[in-house]
C-alpha positions in Angstrom: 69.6 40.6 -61.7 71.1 40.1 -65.5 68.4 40.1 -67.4 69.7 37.8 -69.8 70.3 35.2 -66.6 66.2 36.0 -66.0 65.6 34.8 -70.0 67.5 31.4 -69.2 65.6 30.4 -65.9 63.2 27.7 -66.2 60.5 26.4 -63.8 59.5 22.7 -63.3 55.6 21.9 -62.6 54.4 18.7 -61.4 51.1 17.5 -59.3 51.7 14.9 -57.1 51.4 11.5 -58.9 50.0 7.7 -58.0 50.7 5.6 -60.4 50.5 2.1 -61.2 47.7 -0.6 -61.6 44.9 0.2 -58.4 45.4 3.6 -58.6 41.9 4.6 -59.8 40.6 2.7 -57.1 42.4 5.4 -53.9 39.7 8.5 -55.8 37.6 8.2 -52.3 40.5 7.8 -50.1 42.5 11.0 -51.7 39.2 12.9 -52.0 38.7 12.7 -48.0 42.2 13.7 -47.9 41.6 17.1 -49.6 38.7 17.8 -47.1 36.1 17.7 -49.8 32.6 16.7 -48.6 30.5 16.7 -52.0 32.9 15.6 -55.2 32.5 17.0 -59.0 33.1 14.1 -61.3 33.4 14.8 -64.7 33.5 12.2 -67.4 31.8 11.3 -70.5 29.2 9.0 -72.2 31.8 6.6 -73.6 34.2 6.0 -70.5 30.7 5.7 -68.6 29.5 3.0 -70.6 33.6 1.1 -70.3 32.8 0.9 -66.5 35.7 3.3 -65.0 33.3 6.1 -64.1 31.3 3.7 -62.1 35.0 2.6 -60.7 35.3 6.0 -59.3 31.8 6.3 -57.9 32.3 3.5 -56.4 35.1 4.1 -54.4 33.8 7.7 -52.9 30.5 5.5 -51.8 33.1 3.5 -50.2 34.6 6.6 -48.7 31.0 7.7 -47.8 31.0 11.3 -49.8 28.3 12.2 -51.9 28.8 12.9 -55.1 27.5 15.3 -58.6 28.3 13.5 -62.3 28.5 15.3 -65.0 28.9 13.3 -68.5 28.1 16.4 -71.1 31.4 16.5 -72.5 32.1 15.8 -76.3 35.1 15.6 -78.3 37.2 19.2 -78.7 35.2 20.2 -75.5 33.2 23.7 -76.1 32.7 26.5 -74.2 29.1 26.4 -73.2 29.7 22.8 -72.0 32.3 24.6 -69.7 29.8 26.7 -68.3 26.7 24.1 -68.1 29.5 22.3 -65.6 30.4 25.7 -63.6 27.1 26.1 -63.2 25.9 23.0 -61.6 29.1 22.8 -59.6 27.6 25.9 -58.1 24.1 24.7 -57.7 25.0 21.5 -56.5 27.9 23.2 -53.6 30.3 21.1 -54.7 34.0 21.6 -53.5 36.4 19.6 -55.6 36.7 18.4 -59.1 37.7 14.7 -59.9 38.1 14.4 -63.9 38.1 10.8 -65.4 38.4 10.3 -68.9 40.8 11.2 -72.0 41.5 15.0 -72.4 38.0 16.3 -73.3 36.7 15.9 -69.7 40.2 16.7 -67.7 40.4 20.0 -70.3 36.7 20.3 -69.5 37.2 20.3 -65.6 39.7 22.7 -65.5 37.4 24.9 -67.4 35.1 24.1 -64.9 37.3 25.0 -61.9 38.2 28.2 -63.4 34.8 29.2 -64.2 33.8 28.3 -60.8 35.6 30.3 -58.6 36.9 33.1 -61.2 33.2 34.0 -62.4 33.0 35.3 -66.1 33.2 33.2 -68.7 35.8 30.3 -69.9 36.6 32.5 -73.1 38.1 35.8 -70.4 40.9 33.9 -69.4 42.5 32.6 -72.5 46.0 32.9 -73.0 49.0 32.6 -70.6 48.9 33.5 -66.7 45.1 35.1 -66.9 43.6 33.1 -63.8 43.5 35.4 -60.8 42.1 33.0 -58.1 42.8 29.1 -57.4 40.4 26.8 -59.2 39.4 23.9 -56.8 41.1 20.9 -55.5 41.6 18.8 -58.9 42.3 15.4 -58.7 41.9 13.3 -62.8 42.2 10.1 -63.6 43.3 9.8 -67.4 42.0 7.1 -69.4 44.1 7.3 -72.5 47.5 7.1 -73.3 48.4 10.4 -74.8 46.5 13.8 -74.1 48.6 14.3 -70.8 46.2 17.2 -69.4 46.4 15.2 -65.9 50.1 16.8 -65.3 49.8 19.6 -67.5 49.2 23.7 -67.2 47.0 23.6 -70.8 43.6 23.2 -71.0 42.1 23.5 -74.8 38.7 24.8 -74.9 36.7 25.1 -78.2 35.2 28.7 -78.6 32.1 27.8 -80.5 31.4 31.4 -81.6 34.6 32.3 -83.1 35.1 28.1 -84.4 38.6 28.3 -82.4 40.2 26.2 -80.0 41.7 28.4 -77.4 44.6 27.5 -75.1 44.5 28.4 -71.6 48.0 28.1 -70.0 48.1 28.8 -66.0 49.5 26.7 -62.8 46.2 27.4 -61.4 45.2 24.7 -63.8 47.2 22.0 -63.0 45.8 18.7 -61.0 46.4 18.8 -57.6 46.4 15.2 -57.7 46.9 12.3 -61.0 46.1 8.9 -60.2 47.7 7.5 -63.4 46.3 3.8 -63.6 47.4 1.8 -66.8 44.5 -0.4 -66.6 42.2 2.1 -67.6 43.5 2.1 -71.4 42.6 -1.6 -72.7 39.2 -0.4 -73.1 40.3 2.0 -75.6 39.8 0.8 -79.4 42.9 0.6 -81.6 41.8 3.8 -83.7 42.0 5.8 -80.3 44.7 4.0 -79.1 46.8 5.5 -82.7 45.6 8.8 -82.4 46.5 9.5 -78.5 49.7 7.4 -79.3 51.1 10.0 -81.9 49.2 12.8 -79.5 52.1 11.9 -77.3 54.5 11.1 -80.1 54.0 14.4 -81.1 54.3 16.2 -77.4 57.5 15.0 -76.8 58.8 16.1 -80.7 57.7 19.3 -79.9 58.8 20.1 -76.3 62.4 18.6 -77.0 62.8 21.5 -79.6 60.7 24.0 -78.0 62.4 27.5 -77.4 61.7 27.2 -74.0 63.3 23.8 -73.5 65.4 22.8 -70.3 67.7 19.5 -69.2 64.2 18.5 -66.8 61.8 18.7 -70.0 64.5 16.9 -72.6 65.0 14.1 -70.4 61.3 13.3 -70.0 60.8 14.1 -74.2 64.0 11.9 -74.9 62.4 8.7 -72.8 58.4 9.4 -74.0 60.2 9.4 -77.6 61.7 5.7 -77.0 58.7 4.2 -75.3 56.1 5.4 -78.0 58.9 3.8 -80.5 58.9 0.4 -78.7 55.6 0.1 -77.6 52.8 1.9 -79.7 52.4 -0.7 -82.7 52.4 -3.6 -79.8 49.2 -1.9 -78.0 47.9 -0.9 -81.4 47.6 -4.8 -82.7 47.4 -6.2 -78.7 45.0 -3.8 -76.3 44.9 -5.9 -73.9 48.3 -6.3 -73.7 49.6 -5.0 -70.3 53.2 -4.4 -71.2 52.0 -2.3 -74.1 49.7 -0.2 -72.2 52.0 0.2 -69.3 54.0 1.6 -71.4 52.3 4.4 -73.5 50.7 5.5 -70.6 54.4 6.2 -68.9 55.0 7.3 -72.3 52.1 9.8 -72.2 53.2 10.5 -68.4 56.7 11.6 -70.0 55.8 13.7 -72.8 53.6 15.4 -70.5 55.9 16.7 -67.9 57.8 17.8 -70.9 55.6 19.5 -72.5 53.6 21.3 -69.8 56.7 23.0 -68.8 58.2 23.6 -71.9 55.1 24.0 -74.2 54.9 23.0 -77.6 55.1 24.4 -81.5 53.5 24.4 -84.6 52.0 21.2 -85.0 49.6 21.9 -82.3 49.1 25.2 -83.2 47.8 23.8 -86.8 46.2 21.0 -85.0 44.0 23.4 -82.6 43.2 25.0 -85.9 41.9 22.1 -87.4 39.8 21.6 -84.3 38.5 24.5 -84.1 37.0 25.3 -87.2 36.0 21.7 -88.5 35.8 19.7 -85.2 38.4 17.4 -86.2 40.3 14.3 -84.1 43.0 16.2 -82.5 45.2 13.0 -82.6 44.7 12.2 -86.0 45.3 15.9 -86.9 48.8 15.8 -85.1 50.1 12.6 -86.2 49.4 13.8 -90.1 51.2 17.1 -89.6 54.4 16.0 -87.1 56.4 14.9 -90.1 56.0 18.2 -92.3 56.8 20.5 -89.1 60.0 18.5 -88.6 61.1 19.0 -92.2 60.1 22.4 -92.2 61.6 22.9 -88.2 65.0 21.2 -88.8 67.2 23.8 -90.1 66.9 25.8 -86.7 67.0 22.9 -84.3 70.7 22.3 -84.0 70.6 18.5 -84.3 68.0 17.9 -81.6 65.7 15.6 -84.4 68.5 13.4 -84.8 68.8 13.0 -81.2 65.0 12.1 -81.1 65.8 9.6 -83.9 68.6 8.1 -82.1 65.9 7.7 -79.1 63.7 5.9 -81.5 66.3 3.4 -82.6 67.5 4.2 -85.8 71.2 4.5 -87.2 72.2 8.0 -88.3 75.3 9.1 -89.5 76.3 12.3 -87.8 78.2 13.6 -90.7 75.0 13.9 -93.3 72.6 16.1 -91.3 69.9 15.9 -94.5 69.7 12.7 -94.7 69.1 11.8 -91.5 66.0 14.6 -91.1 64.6 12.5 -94.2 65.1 9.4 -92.0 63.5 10.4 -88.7 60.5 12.0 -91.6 60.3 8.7 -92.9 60.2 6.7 -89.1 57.2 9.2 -88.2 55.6 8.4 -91.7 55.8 4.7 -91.3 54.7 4.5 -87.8 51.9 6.6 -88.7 50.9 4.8 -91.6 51.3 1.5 -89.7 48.3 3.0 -87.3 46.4 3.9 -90.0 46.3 7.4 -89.7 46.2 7.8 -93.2 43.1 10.3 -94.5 44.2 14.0 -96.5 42.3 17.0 -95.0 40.2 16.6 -97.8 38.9 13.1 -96.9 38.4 14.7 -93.5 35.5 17.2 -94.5 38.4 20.7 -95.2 37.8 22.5 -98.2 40.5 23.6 -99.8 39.0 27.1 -99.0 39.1 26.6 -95.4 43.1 26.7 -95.9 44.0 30.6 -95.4 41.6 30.4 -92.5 42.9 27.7 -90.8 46.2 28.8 -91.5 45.4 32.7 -90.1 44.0 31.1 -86.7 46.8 28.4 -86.0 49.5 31.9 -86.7 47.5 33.5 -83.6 48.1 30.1 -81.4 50.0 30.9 -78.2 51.7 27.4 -78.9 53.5 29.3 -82.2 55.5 31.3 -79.4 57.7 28.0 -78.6 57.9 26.9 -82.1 62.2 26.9 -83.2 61.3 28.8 -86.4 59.3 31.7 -87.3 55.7 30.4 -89.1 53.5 33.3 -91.0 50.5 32.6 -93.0 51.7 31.6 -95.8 53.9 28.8 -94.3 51.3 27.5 -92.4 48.9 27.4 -95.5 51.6 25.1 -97.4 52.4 22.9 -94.6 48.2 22.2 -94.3 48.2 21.9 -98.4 50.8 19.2 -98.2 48.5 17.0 -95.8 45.6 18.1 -98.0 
């Protein structure tokens, strides 16, 4: 075969999807379904105490499966919580996973499912294609609007000993099953609400001009770009608003299948940086960087930002390519402004210091590879000094 045909192929990934309001309630059903006789659930301390976690247990007691829960997840999961999991998975002779939460626990449970039945340690298999063996049945149920990690082949680990977030990128990681329920959002607070929102935002920027972009992924990017437009400042001001949430979480379904299969660039690498090292909110991190990456990306994108600004509803003319990059800049500014996602890195806890280390990790990210222009050190470190 032409190996230049080879370059240009492109593969689609997708778990099966249930989605609409209910669907957290079919865990026990779909569970039985995959044969498993002891579920894993994996959640955290917050969506515990919003009720959803007890949603789930409920319905495999209705389903008449016993069950393990394990809630020792924080933010930017880390490594050892990976293997604390793994290991009681083991103990406990569980045989599927069932993730319910934002993407801490579903990044968390693939960890889990990799450790699980790959041995080692979550750190040996970072990187792309580096999982040998299936991990178990997965099913997630996401609870925020934005991370996407229940269609997704990512999962984003923290490695507590280096103080880097490492990406591990494998089909063996992605859910077997999402049950995508909308519902599950209005419990989120508005500051979560903004930070997931641009999260997804910020997904669908950087799949649509991702090197490794296809028709499938810039059709999802295209429609996750209008709905965050139209509908994140409504569930920002109204969370209980239904239309809202319904909404951002097709939004987040969207950017997902975009970016899963056609990864993502430098904002995430930066943001992952920023994670890493200082433990920072990975929303917050991505919705102060998107609209430097775009200035700094848009010579080498061939008019794809415009496109995306078109998407979110604003007039450009297509004869004055510089002014309209400074328009779609100044859409991502105000909407990010209107969520109050408004703190410098310095407000945030960085030290100007920090800057040539931050920068060094986020130019070993494997998200870099898919970025539409080159990025070295010292591009990196300006981009972080202007959000400084």
């Amino acid at each position: 075969m032409d190996p230049q045909l080879l370059f240009n192929l492109r593969k689609f990934l997708v778990p099966e999807i249930v989605y609409g309001e209910g669907a957290l309630g079919l865990a026990g059903r779909h569970a039985i379904n995959m044969g498993a006789q002891k579920p894993f659930i994996i959640s955290d301390p917050g969506v515990s105490e919003s009720g959803w976690t007890a949603k789930v247990e409920q319905s495999l007691v209705e389903a008449g499966l016993p069950f393990v829960t394990f809630l020792e997840v924080s933010p930017n999961p880390k490594d050892y919580q990976v293997m604390a999991g793994a290991e009681l998975y083991r103990q406990e002779q569980c045989d599927l996973i069932l993730a319910v939460g934002g993407g801490s626990p579903m990044d968390l449970a693939k960890g889990v499912g990799v450790v699980a039945n790959n041995g080692g340690h979550i750190t040996d298999y970072e990187g792309v294609d580096e999982i040998s063996s299936p991990v178990p049945p997965l099913i997630f149920i996401p609870t925020t609007a934005g991370t996407s990690a229940d269609v997704s082949q990512f999962a984003i680990i923290s490695d507590t000993s280096r103080e880097v977030k490492i990406a591990i990128v494998s089909k063996m990681v992605i859910p077997d099953l999402a049950l995508v329920d909308p519902a599950t959002t209005v419990t989120m607070s508005p500051e979560l609400t903004a930070a997931t929102g641009m999260d997804a935002l910020c997904h669908a920027f950087e799949a649509y001009v991702s090197t490794a972009s296809s028709p499938l992924t810039d059709m999802a990017a295209e429609k996750a770009v209008a709905l965050v437009a139209e509908n994140l400042r409504g569930a920002f001001a109204q969370p209980a608003n239904m239309y809202y949430r319904q909404n951002m979480m097709m939004a987040s379904l969207m950017a997902g299948l975009a970016f899963s299969n056609a990864s993502l660039g430098l904002v995430h690498a930066m943001a992952h940086s920023l994670g890493g090292l200082k433990n920072l909110p990975h929303g917050e991190c991505n919705g102060l960087l998107l609209e430097h990456v775009v200035r700094f990306n848009a010579p080498h994108v061939d008019g794809k930002y415009q496109q995306l600004g078109r998407a979110m509803g604003l007039v450009l003319d297509e004869f004055s390519e510089g002014n309209d990059i400074e328009i779609v800049v100044e859409a991502i500014s105000a909407l990010r402004k209107d969520l109050q996602i408004v703190q410098t890195l310095g407000e945030m806890g960085v030290n100007r210091s920090d800057l040539a280390k931050l920068a060094q990790f986020a130019s070993q990210d494997p998200c870099l590879a898919t970025n539409p222009r080159e990025a070295g050190t010292s591009e990196i470190e300006t981009i972080y000094l202007q959000i400084y």
